[in-house]
Jmol script that loads the backbone (N, CA, C; Angstrom):
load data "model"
ATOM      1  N   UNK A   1     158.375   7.313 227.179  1.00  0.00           N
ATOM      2  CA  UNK A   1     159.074   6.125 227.608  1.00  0.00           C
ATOM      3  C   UNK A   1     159.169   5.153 226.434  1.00  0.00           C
ATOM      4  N   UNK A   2     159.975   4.770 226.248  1.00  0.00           N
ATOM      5  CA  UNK A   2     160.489   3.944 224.888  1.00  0.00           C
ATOM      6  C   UNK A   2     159.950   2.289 225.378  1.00  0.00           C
ATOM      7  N   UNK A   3     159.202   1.733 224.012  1.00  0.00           N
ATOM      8  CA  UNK A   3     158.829   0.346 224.533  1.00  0.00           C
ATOM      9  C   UNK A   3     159.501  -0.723 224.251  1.00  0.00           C
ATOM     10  N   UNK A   4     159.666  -1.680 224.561  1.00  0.00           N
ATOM     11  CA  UNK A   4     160.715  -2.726 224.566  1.00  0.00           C
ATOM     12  C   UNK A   4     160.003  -3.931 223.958  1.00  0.00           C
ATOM     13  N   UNK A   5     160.588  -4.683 222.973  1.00  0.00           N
ATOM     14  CA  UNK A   5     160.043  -5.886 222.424  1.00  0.00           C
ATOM     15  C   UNK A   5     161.333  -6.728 222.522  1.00  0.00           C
ATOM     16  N   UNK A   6     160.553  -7.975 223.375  1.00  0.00           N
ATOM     17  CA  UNK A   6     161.335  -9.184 223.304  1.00  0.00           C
ATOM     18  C   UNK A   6     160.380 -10.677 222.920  1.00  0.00           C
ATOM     19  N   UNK A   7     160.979 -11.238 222.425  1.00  0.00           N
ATOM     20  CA  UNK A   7     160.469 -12.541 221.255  1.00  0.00           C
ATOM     21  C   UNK A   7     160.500 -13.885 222.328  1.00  0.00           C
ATOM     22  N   UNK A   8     159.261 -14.482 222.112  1.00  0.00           N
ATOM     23  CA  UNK A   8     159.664 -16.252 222.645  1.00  0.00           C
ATOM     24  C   UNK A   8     159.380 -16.435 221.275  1.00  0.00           C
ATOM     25  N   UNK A   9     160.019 -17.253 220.394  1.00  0.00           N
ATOM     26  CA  UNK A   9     159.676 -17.543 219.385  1.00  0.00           C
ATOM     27  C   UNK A   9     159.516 -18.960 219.341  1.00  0.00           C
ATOM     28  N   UNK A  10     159.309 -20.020 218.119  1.00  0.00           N
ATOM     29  CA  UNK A  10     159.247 -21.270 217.719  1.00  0.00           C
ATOM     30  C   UNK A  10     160.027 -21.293 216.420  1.00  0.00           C
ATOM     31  N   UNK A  11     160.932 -22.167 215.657  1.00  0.00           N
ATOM     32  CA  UNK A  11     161.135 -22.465 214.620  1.00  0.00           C
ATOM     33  C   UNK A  11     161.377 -24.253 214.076  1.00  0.00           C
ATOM     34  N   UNK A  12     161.099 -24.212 213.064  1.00  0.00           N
ATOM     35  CA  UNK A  12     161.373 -25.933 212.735  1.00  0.00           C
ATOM     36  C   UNK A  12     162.242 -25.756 211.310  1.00  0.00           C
ATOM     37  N   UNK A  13     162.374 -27.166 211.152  1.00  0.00           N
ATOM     38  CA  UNK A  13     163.107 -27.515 209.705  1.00  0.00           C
ATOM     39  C   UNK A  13     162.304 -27.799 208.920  1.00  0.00           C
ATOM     40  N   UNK A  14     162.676 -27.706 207.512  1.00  0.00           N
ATOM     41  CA  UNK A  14     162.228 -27.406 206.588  1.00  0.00           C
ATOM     42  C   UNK A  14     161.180 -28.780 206.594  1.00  0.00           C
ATOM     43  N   UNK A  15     161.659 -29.741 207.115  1.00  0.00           N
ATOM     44  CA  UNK A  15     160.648 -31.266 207.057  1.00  0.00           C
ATOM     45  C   UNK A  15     160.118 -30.615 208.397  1.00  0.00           C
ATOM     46  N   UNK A  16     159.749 -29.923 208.732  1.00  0.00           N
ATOM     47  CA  UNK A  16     158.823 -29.662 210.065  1.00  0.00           C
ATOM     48  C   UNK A  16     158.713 -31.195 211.326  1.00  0.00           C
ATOM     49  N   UNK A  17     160.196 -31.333 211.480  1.00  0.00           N
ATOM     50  CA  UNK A  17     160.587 -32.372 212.274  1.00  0.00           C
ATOM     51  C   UNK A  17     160.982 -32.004 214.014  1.00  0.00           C
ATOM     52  N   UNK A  18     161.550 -31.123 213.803  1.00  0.00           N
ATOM     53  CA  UNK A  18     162.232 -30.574 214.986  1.00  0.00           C
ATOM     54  C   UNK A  18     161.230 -28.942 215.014  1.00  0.00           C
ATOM     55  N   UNK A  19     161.446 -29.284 216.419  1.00  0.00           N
ATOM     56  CA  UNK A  19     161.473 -27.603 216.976  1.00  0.00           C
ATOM     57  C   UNK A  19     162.120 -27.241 217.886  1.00  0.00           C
ATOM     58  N   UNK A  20     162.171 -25.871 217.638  1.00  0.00           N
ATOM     59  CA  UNK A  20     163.515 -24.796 218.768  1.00  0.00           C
ATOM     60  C   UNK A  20     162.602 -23.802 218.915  1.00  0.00           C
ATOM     61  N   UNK A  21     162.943 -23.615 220.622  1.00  0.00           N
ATOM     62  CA  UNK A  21     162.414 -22.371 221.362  1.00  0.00           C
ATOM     63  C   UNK A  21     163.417 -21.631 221.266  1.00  0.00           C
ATOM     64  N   UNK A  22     162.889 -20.160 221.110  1.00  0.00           N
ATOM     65  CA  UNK A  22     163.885 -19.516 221.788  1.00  0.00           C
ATOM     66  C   UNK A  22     163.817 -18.341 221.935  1.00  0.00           C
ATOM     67  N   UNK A  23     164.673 -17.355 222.752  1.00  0.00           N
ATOM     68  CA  UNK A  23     163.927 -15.826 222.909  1.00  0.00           C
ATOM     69  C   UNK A  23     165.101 -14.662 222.308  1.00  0.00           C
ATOM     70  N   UNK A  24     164.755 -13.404 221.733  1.00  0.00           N
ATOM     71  CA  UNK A  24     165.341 -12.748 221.768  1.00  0.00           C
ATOM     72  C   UNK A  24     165.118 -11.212 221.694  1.00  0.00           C
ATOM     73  N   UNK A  25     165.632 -10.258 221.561  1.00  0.00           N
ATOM     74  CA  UNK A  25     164.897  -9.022 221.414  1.00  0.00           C
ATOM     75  C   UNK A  25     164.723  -8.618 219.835  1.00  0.00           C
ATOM     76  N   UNK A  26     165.497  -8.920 219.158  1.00  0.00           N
ATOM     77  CA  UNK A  26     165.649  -8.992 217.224  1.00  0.00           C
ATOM     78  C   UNK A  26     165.347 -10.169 216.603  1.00  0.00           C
ATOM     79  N   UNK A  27     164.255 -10.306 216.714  1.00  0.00           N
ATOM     80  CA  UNK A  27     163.500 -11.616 215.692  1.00  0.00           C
ATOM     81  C   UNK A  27     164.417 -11.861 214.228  1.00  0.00           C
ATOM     82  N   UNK A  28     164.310 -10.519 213.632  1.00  0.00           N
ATOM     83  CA  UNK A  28     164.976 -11.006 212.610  1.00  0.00           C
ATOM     84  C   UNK A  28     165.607 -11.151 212.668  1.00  0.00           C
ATOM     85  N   UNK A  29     166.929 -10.618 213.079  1.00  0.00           N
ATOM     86  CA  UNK A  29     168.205 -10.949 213.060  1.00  0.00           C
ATOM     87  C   UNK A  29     168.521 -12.052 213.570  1.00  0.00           C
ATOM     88  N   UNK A  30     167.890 -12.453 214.616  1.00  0.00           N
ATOM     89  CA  UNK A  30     167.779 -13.861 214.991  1.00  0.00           C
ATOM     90  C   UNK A  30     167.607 -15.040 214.539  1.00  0.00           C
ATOM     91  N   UNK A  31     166.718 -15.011 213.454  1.00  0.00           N
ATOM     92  CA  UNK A  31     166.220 -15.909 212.250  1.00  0.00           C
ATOM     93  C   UNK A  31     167.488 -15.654 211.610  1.00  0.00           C
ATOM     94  N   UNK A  32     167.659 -14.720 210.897  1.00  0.00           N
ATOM     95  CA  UNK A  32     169.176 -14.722 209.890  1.00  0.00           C
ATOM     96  C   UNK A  32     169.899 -15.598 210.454  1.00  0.00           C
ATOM     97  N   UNK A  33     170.579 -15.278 211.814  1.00  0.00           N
ATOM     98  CA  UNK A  33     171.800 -15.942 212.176  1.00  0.00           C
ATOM     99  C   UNK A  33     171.354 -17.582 212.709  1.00  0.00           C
ATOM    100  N   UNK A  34     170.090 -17.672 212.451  1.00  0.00           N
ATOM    101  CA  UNK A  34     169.375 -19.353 212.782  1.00  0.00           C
ATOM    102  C   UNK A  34     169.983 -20.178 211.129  1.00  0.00           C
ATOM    103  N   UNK A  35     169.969 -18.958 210.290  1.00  0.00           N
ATOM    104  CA  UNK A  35     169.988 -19.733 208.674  1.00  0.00           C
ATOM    105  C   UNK A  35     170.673 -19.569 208.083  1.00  0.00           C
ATOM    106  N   UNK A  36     171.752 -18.787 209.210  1.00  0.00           N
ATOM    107  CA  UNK A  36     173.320 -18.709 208.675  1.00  0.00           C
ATOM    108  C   UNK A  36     173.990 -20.076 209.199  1.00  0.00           C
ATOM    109  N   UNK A  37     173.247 -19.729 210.231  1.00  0.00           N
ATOM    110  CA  UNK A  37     174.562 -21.469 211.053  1.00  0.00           C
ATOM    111  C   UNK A  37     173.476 -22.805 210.249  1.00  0.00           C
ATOM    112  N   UNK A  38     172.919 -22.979 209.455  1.00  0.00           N
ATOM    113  CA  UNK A  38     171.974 -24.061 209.465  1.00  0.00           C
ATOM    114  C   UNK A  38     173.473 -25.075 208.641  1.00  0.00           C
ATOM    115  N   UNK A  39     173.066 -26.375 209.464  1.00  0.00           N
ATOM    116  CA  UNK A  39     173.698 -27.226 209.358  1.00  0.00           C
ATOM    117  C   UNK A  39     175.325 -27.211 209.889  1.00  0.00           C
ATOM    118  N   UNK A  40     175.058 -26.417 210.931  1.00  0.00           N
ATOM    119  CA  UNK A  40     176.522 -25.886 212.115  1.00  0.00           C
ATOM    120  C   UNK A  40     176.168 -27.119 212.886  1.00  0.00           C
ATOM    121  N   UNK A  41     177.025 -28.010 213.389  1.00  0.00           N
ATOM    122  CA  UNK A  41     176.772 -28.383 214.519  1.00  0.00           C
ATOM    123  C   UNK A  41     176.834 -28.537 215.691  1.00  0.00           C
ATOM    124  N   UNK A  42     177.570 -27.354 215.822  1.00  0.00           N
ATOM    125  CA  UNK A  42     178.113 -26.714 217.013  1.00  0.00           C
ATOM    126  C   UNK A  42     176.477 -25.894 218.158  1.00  0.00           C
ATOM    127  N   UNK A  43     175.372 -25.854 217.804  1.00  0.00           N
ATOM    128  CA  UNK A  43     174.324 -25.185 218.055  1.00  0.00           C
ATOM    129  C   UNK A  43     172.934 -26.081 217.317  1.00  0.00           C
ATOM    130  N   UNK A  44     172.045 -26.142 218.620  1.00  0.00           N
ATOM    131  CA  UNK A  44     170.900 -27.410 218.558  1.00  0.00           C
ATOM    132  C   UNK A  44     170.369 -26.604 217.076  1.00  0.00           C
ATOM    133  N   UNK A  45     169.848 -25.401 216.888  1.00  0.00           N
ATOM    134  CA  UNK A  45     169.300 -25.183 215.535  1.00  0.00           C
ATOM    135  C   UNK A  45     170.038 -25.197 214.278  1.00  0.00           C
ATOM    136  N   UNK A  46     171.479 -24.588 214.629  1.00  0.00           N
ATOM    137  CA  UNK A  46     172.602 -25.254 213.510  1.00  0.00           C
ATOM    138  C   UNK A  46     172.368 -26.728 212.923  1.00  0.00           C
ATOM    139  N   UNK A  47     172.432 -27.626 214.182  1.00  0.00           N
ATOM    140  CA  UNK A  47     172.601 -28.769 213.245  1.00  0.00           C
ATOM    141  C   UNK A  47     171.472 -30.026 213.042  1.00  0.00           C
ATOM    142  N   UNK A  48     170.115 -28.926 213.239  1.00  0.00           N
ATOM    143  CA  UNK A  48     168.870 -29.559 213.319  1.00  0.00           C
ATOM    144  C   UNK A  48     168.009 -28.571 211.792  1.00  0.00           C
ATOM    145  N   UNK A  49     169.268 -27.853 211.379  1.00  0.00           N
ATOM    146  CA  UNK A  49     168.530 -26.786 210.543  1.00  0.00           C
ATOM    147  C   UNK A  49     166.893 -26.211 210.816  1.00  0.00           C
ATOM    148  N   UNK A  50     166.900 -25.540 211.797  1.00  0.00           N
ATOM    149  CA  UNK A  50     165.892 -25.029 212.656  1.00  0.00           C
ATOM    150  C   UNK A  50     165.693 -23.049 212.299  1.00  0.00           C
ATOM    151  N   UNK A  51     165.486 -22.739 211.240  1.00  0.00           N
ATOM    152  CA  UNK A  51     165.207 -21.158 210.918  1.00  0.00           C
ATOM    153  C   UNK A  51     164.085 -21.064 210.219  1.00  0.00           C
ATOM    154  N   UNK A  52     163.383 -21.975 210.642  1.00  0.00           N
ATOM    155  CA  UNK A  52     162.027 -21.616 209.781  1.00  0.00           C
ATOM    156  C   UNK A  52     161.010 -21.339 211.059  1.00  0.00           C
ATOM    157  N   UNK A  53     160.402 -19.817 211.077  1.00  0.00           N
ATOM    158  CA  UNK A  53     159.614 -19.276 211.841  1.00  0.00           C
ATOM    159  C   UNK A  53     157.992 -20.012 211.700  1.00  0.00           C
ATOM    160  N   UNK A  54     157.417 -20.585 212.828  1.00  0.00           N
ATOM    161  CA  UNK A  54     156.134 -20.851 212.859  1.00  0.00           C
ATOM    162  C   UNK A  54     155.432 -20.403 214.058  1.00  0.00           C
ATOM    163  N   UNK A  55     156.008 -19.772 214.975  1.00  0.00           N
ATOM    164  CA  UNK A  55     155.544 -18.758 216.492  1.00  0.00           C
ATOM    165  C   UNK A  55     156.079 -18.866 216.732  1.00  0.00           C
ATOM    166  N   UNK A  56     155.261 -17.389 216.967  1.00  0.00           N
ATOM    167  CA  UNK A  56     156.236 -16.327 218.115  1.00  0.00           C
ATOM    168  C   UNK A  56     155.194 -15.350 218.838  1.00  0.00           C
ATOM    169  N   UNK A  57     155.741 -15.052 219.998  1.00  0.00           N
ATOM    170  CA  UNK A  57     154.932 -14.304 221.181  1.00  0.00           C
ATOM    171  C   UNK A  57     155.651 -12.606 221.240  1.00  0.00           C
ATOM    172  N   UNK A  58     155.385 -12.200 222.033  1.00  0.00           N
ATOM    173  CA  UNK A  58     156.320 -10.624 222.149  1.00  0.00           C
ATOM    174  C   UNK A  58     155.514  -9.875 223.202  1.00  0.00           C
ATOM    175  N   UNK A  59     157.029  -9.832 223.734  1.00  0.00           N
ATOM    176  CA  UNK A  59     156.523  -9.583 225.175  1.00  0.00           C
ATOM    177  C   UNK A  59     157.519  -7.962 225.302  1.00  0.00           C
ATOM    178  N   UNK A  60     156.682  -7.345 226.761  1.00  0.00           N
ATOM    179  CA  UNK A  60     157.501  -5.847 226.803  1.00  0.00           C
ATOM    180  C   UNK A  60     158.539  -6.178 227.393  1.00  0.00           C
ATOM    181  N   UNK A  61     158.494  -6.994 228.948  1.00  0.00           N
ATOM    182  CA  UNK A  61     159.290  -6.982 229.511  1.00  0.00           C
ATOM    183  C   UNK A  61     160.678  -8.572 229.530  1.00  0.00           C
ATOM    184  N   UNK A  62     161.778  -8.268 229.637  1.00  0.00           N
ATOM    185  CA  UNK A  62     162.302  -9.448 228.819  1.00  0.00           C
ATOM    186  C   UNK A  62     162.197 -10.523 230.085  1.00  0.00           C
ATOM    187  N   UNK A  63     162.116 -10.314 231.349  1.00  0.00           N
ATOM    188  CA  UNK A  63     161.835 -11.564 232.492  1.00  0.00           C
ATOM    189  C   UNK A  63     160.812 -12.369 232.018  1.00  0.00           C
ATOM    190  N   UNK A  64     159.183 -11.841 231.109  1.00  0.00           N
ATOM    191  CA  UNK A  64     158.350 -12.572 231.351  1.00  0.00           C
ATOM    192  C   UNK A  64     159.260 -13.375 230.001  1.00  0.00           C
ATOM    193  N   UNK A  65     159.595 -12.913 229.288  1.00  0.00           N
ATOM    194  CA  UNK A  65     160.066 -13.415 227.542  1.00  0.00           C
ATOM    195  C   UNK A  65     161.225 -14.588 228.159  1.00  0.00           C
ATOM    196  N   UNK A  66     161.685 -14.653 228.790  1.00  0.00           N
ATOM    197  CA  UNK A  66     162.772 -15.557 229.484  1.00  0.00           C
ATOM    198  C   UNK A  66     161.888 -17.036 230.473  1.00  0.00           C
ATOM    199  N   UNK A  67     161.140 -16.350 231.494  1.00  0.00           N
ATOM    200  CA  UNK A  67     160.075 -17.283 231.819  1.00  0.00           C
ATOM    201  C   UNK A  67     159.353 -18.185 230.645  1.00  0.00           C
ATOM    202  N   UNK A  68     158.591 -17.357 230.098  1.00  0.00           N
ATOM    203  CA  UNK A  68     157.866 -17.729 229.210  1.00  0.00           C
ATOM    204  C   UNK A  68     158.369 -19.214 227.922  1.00  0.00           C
ATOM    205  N   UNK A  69     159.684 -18.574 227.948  1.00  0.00           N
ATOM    206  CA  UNK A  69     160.787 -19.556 226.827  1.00  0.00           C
ATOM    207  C   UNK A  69     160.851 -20.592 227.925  1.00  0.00           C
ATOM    208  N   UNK A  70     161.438 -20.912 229.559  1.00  0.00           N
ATOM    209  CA  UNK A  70     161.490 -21.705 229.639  1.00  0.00           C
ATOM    210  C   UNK A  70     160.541 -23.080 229.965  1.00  0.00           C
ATOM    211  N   UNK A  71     158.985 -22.303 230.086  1.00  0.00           N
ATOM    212  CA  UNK A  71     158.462 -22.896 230.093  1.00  0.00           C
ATOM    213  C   UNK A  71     157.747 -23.586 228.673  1.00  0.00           C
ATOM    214  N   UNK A  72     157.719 -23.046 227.633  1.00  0.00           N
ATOM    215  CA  UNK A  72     157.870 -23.758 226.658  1.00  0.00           C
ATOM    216  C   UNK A  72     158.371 -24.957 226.470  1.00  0.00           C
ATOM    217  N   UNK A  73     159.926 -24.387 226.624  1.00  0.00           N
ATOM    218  CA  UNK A  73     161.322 -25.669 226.508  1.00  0.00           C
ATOM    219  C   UNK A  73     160.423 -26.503 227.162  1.00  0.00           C
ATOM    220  N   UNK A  74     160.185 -27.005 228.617  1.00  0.00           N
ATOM    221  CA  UNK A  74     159.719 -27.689 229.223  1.00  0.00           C
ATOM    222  C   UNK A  74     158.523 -28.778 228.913  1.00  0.00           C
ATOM    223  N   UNK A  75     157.487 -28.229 228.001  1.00  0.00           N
ATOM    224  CA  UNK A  75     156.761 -28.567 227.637  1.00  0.00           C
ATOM    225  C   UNK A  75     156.674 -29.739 226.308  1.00  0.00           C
ATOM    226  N   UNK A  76     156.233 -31.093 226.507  1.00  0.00           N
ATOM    227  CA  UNK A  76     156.071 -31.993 224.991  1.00  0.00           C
ATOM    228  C   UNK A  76     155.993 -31.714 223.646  1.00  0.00           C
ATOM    229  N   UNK A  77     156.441 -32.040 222.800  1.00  0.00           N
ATOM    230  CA  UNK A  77     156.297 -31.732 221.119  1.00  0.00           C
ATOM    231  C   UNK A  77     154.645 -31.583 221.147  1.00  0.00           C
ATOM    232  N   UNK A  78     153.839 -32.518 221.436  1.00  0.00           N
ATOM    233  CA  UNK A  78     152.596 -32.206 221.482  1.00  0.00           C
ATOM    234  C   UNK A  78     152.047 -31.247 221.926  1.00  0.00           C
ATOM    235  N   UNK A  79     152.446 -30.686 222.628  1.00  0.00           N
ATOM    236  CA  UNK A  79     151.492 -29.186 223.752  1.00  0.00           C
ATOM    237  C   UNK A  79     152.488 -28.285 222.764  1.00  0.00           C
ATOM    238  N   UNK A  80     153.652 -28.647 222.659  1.00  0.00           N
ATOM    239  CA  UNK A  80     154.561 -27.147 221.376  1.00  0.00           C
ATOM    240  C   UNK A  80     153.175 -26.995 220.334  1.00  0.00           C
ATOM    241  N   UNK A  81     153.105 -28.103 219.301  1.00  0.00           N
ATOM    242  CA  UNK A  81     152.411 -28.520 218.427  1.00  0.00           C
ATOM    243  C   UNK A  81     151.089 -27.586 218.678  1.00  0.00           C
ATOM    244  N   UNK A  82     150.288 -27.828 219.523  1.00  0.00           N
ATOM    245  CA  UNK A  82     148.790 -27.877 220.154  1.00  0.00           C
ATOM    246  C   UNK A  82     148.796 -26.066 220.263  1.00  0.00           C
ATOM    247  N   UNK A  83     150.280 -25.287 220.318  1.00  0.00           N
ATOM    248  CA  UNK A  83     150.284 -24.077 220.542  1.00  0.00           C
ATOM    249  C   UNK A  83     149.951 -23.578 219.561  1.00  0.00           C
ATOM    250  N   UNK A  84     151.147 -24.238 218.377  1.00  0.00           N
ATOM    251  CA  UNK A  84     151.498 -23.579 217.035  1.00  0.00           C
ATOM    252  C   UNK A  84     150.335 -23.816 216.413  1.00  0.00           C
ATOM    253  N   UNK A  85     149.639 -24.878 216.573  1.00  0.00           N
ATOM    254  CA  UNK A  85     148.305 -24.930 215.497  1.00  0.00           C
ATOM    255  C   UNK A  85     147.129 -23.765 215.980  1.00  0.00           C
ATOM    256  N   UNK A  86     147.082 -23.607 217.439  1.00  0.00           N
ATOM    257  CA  UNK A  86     146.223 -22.486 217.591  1.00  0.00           C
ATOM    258  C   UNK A  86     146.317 -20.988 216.879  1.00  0.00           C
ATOM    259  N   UNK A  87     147.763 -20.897 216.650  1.00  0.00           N
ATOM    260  CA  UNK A  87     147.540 -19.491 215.494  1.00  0.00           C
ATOM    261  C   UNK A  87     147.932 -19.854 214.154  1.00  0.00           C
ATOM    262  N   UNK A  88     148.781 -20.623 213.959  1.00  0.00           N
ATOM    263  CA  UNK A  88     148.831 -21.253 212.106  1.00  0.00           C
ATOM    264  C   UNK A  88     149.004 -22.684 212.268  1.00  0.00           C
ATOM    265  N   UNK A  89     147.561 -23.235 211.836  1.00  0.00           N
ATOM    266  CA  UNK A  89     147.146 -24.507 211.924  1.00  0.00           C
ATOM    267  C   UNK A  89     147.955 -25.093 210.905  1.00  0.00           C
ATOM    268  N   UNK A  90     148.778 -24.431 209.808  1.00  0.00           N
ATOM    269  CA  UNK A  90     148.848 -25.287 208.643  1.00  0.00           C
ATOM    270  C   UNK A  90     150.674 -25.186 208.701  1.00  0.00           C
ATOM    271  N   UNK A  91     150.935 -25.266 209.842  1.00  0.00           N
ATOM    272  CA  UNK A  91     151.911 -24.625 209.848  1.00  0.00           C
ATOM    273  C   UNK A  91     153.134 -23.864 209.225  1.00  0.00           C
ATOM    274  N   UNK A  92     152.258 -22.856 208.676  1.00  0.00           N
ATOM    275  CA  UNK A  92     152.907 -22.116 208.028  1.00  0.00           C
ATOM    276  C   UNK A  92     154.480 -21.425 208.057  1.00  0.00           C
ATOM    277  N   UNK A  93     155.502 -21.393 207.071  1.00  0.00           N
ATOM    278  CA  UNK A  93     156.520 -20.546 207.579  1.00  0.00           C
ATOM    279  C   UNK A  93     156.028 -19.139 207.548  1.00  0.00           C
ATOM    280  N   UNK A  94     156.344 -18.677 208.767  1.00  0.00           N
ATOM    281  CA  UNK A  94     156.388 -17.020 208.999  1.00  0.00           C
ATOM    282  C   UNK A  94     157.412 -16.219 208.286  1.00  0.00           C
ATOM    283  N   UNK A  95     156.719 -15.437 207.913  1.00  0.00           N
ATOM    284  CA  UNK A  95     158.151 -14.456 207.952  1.00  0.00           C
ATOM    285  C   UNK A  95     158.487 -13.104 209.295  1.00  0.00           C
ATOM    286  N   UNK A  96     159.209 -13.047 209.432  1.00  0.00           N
ATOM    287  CA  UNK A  96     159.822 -12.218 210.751  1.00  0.00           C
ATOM    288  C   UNK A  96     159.983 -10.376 210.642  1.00  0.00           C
ATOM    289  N   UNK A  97     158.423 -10.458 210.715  1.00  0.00           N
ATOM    290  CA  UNK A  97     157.813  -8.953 210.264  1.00  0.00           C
ATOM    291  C   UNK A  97     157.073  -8.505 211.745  1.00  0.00           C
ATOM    292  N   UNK A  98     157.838  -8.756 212.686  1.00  0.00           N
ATOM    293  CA  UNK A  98     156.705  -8.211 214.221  1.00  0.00           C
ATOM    294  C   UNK A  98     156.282  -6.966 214.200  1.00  0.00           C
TER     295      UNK A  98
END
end "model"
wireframe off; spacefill off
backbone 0.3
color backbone group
């Protein structure tokens, strides 16, 4: 049976000002096309320049990866924050190697 990976991820701008949730099944490619549109403003990470990876989760099934994102969204910059420091305190950019 073939296993399935789907992404809640986190990314910010380069001033680690903003953050964007978001889910997908191709992390990377996802990131690419986050830092292709950067400074699009047609799209909240376009024109918040939002492709810099600092978490991400990965899940099998994509309902919980969809749940999971919207409860994020939902959640204060502070509790985002309070997440991302629990696995890279320094908030590191990731690179998009799952």
């Amino acid at each position: 049976m073939k296993s399935h990976n789907y992404f809640v991820y986190i990314t910010t701008n380069p001033g680690k000002t903003v953050l964007y949730v978001g889910v997908t099944n191709d992390l990377v490619y996802r990131l690419d096309q986050h830092k292709e549109n950067r400074g699009k403003p047609e799209t909240f990470a376009g024109r918040y320049f939002c492709y810099k990876l600092v978490y991400y989760e990965r899940y099998t099934y994509v309902q919980h990866a969809i749940d999971r994102e919207k409860e994020l969204k939902s959640w204060s910059r502070e509790k985002k924050m309070n997440l991302i420091k629990s696995e890279n305190p320094y908030l590191r950019f990731l690179k998009a190697d799952p």
